[in-house]
Biopython code that builds the backbone (N, CA, C, O; Angstrom):
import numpy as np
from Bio.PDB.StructureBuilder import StructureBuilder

atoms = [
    (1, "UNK", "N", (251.716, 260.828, 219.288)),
    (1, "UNK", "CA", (251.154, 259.494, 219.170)),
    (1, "UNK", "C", (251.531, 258.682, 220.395)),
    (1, "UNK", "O", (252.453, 259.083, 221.105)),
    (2, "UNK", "N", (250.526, 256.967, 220.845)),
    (2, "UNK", "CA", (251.146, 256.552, 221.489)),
    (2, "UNK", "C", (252.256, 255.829, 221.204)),
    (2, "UNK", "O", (252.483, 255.136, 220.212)),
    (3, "UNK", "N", (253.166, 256.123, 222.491)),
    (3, "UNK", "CA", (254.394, 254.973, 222.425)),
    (3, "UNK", "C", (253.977, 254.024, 222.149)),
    (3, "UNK", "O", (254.377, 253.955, 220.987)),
    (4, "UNK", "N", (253.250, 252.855, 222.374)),
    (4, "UNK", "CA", (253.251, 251.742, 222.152)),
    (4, "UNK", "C", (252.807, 251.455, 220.341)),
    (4, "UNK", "O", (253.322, 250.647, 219.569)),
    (5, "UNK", "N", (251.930, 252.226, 220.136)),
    (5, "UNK", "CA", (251.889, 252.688, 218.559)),
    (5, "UNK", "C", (253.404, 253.049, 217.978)),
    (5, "UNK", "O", (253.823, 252.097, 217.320)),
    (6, "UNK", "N", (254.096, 253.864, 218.021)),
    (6, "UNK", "CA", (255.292, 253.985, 217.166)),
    (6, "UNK", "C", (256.099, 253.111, 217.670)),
    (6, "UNK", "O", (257.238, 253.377, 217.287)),
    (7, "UNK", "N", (256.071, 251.933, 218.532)),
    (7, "UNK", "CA", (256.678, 251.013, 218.620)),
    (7, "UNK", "C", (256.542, 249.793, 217.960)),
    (7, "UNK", "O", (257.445, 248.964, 217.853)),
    (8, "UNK", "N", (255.040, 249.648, 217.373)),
    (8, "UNK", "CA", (254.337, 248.734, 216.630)),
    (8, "UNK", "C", (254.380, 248.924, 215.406)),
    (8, "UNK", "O", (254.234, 247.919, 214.710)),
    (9, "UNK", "N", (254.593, 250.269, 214.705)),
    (9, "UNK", "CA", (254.951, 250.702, 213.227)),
    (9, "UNK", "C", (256.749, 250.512, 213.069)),
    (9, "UNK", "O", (257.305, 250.106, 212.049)),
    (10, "UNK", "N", (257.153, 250.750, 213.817)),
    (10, "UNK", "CA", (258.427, 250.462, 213.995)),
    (10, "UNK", "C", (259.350, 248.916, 213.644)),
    (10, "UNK", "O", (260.284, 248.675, 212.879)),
    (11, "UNK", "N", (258.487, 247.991, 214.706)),
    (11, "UNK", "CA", (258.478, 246.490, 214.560)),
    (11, "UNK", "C", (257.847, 246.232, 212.819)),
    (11, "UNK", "O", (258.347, 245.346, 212.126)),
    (12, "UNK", "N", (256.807, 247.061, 212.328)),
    (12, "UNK", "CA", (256.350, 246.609, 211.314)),
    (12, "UNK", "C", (257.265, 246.729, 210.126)),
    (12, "UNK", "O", (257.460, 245.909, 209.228)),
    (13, "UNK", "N", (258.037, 248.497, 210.398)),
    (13, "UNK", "CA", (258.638, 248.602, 209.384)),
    (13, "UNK", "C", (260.506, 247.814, 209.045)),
    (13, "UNK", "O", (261.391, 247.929, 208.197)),
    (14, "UNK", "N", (260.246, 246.996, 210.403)),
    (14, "UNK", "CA", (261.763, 246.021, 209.926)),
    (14, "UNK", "C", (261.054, 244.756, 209.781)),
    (14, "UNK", "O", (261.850, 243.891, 210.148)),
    (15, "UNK", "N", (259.815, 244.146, 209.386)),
    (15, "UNK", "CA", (260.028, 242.872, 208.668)),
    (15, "UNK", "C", (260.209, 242.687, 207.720)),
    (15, "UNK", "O", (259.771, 243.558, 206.968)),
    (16, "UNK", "N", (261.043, 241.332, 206.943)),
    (16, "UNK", "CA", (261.335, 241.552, 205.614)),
    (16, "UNK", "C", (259.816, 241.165, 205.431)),
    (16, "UNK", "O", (259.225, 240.589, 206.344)),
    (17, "UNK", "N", (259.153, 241.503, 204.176)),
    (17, "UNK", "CA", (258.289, 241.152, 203.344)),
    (17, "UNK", "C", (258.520, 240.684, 202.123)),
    (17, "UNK", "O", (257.699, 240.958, 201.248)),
    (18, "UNK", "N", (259.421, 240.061, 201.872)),
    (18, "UNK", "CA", (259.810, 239.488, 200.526)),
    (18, "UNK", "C", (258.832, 238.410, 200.472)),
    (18, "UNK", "O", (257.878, 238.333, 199.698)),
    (19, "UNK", "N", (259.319, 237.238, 201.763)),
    (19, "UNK", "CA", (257.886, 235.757, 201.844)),
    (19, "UNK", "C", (256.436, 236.513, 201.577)),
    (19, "UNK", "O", (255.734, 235.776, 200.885)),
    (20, "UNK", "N", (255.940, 237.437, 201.827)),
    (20, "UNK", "CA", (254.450, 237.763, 201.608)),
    (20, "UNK", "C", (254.218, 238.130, 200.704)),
    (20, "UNK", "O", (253.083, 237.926, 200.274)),
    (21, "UNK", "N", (255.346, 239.012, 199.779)),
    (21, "UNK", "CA", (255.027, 239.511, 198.614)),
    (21, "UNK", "C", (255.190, 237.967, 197.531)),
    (21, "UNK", "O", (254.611, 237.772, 196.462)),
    (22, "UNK", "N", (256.095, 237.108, 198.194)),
    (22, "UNK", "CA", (256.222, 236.285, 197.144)),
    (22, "UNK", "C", (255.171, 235.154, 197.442)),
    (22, "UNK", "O", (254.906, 234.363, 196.536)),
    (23, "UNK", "N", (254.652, 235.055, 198.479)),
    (23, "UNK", "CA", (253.354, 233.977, 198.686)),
    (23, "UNK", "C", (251.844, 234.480, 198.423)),
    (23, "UNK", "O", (250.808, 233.891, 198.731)),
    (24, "UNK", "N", (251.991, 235.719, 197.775)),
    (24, "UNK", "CA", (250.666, 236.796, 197.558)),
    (24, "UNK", "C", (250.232, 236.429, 196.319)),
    (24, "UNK", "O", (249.118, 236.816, 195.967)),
    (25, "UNK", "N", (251.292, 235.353, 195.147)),
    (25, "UNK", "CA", (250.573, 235.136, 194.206)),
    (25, "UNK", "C", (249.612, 234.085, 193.928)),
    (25, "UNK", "O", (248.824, 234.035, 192.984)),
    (26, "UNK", "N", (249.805, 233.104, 195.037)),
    (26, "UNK", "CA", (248.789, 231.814, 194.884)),
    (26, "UNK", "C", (247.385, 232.963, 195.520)),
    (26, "UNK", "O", (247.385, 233.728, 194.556)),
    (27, "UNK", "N", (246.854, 233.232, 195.970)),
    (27, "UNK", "CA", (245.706, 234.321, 196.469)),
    (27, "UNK", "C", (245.674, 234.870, 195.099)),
    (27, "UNK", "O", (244.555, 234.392, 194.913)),
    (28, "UNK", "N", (245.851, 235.283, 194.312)),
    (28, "UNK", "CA", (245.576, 236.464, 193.048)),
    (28, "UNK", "C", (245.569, 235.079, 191.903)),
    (28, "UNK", "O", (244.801, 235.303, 190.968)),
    (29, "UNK", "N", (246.143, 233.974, 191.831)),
    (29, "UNK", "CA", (246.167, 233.530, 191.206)),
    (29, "UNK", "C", (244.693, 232.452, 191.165)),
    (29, "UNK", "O", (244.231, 231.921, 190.155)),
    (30, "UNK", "N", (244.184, 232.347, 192.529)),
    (30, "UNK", "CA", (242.869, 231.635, 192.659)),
    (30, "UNK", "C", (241.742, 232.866, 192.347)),
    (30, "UNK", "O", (240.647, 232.323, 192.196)),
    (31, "UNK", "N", (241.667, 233.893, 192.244)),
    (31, "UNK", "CA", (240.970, 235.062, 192.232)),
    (31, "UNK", "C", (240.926, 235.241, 190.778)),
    (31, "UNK", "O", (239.853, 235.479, 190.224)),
    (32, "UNK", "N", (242.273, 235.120, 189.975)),
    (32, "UNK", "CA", (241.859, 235.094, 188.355)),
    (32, "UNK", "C", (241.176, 233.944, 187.996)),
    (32, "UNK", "O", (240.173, 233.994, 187.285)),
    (33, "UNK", "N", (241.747, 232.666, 188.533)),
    (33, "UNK", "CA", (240.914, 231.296, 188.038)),
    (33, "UNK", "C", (239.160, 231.514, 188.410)),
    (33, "UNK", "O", (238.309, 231.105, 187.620)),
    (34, "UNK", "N", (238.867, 232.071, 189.450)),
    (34, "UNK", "CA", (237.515, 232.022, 189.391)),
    (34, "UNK", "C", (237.073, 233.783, 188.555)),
    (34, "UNK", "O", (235.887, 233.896, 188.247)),
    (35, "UNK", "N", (237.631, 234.521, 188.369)),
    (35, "UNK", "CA", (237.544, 236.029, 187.952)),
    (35, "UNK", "C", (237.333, 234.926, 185.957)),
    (35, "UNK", "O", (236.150, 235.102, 185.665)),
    (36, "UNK", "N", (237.704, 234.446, 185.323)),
    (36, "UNK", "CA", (237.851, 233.598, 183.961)),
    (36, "UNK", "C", (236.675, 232.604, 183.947)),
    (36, "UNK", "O", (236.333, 232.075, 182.889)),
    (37, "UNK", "N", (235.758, 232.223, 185.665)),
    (37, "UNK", "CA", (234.555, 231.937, 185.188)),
    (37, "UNK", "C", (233.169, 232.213, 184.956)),
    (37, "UNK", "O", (232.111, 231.647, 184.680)),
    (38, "UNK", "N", (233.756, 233.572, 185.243)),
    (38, "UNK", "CA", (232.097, 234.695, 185.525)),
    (38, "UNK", "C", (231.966, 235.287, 183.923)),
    (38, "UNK", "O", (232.688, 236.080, 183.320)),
    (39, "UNK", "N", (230.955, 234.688, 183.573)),
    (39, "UNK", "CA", (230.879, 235.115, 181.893)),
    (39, "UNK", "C", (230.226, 236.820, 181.733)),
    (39, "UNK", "O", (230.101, 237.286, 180.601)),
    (40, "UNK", "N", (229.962, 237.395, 182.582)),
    (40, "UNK", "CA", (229.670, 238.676, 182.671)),
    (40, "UNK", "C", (230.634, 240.015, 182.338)),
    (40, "UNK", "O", (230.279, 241.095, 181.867)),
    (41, "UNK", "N", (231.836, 239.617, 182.704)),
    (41, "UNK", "CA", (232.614, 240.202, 182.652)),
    (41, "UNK", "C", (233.095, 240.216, 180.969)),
    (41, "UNK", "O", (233.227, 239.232, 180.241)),
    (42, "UNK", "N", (233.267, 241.401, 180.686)),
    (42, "UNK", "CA", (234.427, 241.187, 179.200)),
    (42, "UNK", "C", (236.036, 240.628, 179.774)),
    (42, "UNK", "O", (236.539, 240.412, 180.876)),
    (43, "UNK", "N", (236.589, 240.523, 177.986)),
    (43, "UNK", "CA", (237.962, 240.531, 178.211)),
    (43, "UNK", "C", (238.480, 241.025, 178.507)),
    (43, "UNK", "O", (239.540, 240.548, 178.912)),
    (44, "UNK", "N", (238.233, 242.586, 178.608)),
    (44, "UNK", "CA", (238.997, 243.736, 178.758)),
    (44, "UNK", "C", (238.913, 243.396, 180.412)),
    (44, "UNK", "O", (240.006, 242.939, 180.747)),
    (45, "UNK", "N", (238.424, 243.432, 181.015)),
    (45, "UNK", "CA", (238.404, 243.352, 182.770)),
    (45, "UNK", "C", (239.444, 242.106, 182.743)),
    (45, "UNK", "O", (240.476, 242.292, 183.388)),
    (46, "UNK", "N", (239.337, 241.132, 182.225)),
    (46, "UNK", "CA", (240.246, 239.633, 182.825)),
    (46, "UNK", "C", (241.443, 239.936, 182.405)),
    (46, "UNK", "O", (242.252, 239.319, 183.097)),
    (47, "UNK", "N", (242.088, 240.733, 181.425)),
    (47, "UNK", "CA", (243.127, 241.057, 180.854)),
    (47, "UNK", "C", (243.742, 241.657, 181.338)),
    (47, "UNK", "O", (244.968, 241.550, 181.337)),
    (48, "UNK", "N", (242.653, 243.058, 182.307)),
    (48, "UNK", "CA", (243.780, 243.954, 182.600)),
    (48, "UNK", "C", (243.818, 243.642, 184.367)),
    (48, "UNK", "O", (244.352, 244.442, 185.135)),
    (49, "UNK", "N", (243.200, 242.425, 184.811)),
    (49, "UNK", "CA", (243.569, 241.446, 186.027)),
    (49, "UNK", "C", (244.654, 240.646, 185.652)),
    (49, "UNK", "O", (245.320, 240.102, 186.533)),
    (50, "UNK", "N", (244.910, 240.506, 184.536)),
    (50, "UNK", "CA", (245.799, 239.142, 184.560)),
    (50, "UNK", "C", (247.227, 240.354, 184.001)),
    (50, "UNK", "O", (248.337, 239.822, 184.037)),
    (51, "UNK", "N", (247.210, 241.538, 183.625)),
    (51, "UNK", "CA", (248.503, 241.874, 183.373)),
    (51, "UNK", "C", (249.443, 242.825, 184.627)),
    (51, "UNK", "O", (250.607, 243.217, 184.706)),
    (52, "UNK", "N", (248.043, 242.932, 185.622)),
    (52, "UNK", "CA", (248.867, 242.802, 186.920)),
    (52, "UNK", "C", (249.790, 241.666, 187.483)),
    (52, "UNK", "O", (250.655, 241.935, 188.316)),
    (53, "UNK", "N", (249.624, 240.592, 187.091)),
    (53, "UNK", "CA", (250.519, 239.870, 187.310)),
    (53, "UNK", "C", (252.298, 240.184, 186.479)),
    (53, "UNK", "O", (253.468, 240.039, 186.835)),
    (54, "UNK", "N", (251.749, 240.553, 185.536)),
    (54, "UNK", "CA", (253.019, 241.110, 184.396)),
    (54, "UNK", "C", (253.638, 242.097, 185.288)),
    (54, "UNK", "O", (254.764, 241.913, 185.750)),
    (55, "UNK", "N", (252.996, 243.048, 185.521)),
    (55, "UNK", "CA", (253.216, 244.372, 186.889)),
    (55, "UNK", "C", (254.318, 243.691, 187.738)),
    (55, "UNK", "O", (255.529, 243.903, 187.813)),
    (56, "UNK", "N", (253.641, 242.953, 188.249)),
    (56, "UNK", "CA", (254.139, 241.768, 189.626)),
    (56, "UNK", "C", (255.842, 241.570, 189.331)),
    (56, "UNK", "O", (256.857, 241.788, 189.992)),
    (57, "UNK", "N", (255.539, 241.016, 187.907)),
    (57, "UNK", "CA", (256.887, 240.081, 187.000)),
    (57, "UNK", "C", (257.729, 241.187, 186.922)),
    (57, "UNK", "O", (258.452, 241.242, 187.916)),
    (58, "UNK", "N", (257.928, 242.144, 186.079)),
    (58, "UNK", "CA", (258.475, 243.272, 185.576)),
    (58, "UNK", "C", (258.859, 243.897, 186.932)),
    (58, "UNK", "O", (260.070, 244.112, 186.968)),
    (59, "UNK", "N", (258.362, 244.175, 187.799)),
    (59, "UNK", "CA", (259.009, 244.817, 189.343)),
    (59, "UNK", "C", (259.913, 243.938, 189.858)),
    (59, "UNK", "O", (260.810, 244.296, 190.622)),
    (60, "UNK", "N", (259.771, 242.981, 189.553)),
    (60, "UNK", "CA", (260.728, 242.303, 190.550)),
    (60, "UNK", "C", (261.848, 241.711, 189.730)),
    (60, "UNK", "O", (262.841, 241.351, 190.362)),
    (61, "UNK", "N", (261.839, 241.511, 188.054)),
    (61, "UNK", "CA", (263.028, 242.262, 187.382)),
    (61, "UNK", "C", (263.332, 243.247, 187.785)),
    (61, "UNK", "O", (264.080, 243.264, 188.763)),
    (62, "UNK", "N", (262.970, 244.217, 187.318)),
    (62, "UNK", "CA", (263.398, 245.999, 187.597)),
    (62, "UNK", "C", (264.467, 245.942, 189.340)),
    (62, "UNK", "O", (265.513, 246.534, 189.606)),
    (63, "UNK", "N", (263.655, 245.008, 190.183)),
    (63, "UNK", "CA", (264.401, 245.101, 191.347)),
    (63, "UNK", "C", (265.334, 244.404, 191.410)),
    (63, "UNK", "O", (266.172, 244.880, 192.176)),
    (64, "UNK", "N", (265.780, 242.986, 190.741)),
    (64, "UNK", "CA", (266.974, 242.416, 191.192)),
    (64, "UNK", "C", (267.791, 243.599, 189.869)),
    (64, "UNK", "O", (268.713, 244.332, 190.226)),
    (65, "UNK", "N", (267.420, 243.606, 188.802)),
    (65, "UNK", "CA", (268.563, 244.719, 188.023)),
    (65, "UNK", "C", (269.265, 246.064, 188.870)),
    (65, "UNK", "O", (270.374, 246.563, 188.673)),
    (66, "UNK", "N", (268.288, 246.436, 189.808)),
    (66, "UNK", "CA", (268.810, 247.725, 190.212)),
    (66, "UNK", "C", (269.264, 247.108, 191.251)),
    (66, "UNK", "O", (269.503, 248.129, 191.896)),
    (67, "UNK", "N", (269.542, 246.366, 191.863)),
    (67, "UNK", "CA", (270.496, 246.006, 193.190)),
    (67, "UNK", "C", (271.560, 245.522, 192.817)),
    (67, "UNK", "O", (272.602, 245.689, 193.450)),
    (68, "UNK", "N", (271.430, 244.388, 191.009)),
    (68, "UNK", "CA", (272.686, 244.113, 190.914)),
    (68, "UNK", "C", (273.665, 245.157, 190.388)),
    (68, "UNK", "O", (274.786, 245.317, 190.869)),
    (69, "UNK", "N", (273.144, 245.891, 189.318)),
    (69, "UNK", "CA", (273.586, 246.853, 188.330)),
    (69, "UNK", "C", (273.804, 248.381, 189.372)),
    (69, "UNK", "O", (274.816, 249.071, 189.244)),
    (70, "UNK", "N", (272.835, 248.689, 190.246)),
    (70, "UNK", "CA", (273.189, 250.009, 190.511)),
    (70, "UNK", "C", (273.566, 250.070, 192.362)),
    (70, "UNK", "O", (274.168, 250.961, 192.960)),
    (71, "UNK", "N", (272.909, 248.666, 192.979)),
    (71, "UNK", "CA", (273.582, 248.626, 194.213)),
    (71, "UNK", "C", (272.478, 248.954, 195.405)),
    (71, "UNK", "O", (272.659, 248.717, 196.600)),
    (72, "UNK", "N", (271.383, 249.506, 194.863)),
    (72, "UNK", "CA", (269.959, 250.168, 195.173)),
    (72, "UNK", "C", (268.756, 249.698, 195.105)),
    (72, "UNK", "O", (268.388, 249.047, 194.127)),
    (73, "UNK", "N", (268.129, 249.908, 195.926)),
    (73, "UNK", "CA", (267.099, 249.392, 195.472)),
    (73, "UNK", "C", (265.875, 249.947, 194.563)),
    (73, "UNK", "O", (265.739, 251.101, 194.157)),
    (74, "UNK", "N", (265.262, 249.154, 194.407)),
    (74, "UNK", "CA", (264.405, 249.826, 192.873)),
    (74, "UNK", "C", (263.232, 251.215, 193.700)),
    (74, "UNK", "O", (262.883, 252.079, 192.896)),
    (75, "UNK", "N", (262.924, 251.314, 194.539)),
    (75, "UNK", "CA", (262.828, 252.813, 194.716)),
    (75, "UNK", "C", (263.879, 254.351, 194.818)),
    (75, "UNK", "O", (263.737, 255.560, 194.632)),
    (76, "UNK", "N", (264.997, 253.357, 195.247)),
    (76, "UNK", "CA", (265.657, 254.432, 194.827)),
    (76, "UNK", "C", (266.163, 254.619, 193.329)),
    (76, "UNK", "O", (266.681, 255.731, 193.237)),
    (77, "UNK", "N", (266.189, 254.093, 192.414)),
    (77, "UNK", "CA", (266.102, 254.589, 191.067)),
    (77, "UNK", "C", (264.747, 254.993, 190.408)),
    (77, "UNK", "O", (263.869, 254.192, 190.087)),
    (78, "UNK", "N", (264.709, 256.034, 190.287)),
    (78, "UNK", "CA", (263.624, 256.782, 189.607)),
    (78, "UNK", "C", (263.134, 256.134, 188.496)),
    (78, "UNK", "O", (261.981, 255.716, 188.394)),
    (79, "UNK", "N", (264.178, 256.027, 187.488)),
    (79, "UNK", "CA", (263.169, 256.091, 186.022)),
    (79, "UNK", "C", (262.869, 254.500, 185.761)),
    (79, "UNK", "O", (261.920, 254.242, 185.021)),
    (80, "UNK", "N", (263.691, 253.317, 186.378)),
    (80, "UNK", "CA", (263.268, 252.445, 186.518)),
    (80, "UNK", "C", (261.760, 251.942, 187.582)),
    (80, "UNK", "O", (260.934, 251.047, 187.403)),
    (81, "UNK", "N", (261.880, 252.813, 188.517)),
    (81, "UNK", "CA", (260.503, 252.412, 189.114)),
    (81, "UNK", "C", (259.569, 253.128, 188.505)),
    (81, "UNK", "O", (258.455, 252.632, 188.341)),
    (82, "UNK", "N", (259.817, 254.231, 188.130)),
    (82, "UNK", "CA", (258.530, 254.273, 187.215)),
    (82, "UNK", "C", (257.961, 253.460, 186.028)),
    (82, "UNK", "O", (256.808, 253.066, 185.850)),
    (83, "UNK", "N", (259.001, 253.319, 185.306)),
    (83, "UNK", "CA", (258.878, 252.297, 184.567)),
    (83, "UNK", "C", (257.962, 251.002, 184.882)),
    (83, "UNK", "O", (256.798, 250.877, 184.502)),
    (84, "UNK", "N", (258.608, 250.165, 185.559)),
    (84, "UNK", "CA", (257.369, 249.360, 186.679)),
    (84, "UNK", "C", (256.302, 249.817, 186.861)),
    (84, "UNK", "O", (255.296, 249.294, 186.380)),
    (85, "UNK", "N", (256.276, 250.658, 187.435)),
    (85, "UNK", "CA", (254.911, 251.233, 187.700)),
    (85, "UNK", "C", (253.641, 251.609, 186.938)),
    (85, "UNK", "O", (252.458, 251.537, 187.271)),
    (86, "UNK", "N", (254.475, 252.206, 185.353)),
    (86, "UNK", "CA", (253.589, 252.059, 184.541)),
    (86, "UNK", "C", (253.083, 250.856, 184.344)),
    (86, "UNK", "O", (251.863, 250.929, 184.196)),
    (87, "UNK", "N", (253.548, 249.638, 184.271)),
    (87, "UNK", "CA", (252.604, 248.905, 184.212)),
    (87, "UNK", "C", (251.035, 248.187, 184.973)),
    (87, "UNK", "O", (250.148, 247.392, 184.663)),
    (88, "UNK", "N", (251.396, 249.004, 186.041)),
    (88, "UNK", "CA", (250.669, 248.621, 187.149)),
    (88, "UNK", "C", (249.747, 250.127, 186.137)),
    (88, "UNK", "O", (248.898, 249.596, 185.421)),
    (89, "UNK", "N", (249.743, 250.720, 186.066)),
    (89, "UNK", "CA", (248.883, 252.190, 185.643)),
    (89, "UNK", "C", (248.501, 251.317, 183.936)),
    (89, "UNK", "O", (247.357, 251.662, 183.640)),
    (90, "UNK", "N", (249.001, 250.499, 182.976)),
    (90, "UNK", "CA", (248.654, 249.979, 182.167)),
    (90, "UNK", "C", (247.463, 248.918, 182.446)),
    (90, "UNK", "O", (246.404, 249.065, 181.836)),
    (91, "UNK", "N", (247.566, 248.239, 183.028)),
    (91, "UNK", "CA", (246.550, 247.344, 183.658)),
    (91, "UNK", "C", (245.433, 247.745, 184.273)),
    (91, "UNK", "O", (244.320, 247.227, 184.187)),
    (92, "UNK", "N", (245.859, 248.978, 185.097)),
    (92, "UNK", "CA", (244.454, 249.902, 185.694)),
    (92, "UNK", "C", (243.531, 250.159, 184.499)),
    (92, "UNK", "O", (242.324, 249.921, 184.438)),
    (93, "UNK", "N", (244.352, 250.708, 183.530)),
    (93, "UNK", "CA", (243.805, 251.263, 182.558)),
    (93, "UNK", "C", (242.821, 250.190, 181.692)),
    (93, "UNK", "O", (241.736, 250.436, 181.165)),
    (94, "UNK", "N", (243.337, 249.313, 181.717)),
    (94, "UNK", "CA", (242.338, 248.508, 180.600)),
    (94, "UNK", "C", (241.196, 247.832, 181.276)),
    (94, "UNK", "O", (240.169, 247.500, 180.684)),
    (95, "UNK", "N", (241.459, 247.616, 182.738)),
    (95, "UNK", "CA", (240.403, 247.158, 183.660)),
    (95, "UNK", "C", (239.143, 248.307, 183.676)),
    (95, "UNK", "O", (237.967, 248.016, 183.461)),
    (96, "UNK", "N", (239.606, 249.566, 183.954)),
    (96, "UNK", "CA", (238.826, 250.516, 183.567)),
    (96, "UNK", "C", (238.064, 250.538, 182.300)),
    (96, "UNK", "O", (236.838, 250.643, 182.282)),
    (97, "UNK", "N", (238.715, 250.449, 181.360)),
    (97, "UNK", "CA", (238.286, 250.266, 180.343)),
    (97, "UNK", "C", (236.985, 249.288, 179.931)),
    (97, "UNK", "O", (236.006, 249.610, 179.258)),
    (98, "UNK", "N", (237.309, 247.888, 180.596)),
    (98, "UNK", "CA", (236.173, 246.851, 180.366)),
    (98, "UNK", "C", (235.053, 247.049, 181.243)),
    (98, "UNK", "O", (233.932, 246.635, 180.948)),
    (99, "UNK", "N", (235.389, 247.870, 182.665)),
    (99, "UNK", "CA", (234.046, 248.420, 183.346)),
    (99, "UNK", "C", (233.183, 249.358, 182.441)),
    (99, "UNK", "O", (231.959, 249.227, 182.414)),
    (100, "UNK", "N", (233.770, 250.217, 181.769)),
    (100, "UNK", "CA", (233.030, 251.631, 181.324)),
    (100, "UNK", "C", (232.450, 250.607, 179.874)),
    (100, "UNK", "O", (231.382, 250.997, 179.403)),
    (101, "UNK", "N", (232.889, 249.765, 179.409)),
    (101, "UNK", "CA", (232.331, 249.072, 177.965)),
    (101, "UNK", "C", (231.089, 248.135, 178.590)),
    (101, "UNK", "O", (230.094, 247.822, 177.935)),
    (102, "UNK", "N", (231.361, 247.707, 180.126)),
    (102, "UNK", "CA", (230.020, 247.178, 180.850)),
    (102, "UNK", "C", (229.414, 248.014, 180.671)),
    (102, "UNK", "O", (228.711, 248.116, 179.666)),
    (103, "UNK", "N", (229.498, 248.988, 181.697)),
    (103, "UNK", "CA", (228.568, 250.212, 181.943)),
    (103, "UNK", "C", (227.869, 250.526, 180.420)),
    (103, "UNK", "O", (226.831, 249.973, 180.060)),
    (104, "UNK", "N", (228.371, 251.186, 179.863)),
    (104, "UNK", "CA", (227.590, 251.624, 178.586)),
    (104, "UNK", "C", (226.503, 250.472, 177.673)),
    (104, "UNK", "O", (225.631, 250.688, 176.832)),
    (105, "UNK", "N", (226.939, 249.414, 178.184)),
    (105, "UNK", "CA", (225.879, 247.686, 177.421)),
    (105, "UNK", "C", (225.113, 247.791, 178.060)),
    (105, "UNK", "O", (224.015, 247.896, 177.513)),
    (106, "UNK", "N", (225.138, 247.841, 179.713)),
    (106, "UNK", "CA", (224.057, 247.989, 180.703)),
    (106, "UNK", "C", (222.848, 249.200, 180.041)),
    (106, "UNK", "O", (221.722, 248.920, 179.631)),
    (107, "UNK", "N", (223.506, 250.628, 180.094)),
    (107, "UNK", "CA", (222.314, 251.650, 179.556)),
    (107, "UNK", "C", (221.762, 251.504, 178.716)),
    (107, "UNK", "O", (220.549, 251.708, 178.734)),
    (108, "UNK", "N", (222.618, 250.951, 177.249)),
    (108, "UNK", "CA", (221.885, 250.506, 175.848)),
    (108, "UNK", "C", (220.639, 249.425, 176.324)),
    (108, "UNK", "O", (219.459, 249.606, 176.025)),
    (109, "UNK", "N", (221.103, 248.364, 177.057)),
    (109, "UNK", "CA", (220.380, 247.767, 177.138)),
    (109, "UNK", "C", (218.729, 247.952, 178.169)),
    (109, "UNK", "O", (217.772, 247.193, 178.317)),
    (110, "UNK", "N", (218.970, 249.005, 178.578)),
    (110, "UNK", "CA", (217.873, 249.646, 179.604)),
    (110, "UNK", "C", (217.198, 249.996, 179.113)),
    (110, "UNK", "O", (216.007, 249.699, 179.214)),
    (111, "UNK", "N", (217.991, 251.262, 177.914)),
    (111, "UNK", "CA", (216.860, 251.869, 177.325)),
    (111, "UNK", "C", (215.893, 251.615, 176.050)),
    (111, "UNK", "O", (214.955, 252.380, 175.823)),
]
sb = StructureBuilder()
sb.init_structure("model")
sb.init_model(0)
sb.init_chain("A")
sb.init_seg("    ")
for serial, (resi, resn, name, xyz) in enumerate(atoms, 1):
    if name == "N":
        sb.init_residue(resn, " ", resi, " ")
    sb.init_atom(name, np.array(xyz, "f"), 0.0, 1.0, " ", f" {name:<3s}", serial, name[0])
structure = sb.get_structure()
């Protein structure tokens, strides 16, 4: 690769990102307020948008517990980041869910 490239991934990979991860929720949070006025959508889609935020919440428990309690950070404990993670895979899931309950109203209604 070029030098100046692994010098630029390099610089990237020592900024903290805590400020971005923690200023990333006003952006998601204007995206649900207008995502709650599109009447097209079911509940199941706004629900499993809005329990990514829970995702959000629950990780960043999971992370101050494992730095205070184990000294680490929450990737390096396994069964706690998974844990987290399922919820992020819980939320996929139900978002999925309210697409495929679109989808299938759409065909009924075609045919």
């Amino acid at each position: 690769m070029n030098d100046y490239l692994l010098k630029f991934i390099e610089k990237l990979g020592s900024i903290d990102n805590t400020a971005l991860f923690a200023a990333s929720i006003f952006p998601y949070a204007i995206f649900l307020f207008y995502l709650y006025k599109i009447n097209f959508l079911n509940k199941f889609v706004k629900t499993g948008f809005t329990l990514t935020v829970l995702f959000v919440f629950i990780t960043i428990l999971a992370s101050i517990f494992t730095l205070n309690y184990y000294g680490k950070t929450l990737v390096e404990v396994d069964f706690l980041h998974g844990l987290a993670e399922s919820f992020l895979t819980l939320s996929d899931f139900v978002i999925l869910l309210g697409f495929i309950k679109i989808l299938n109203n759409l065909e009924v209604n075609n045919s």
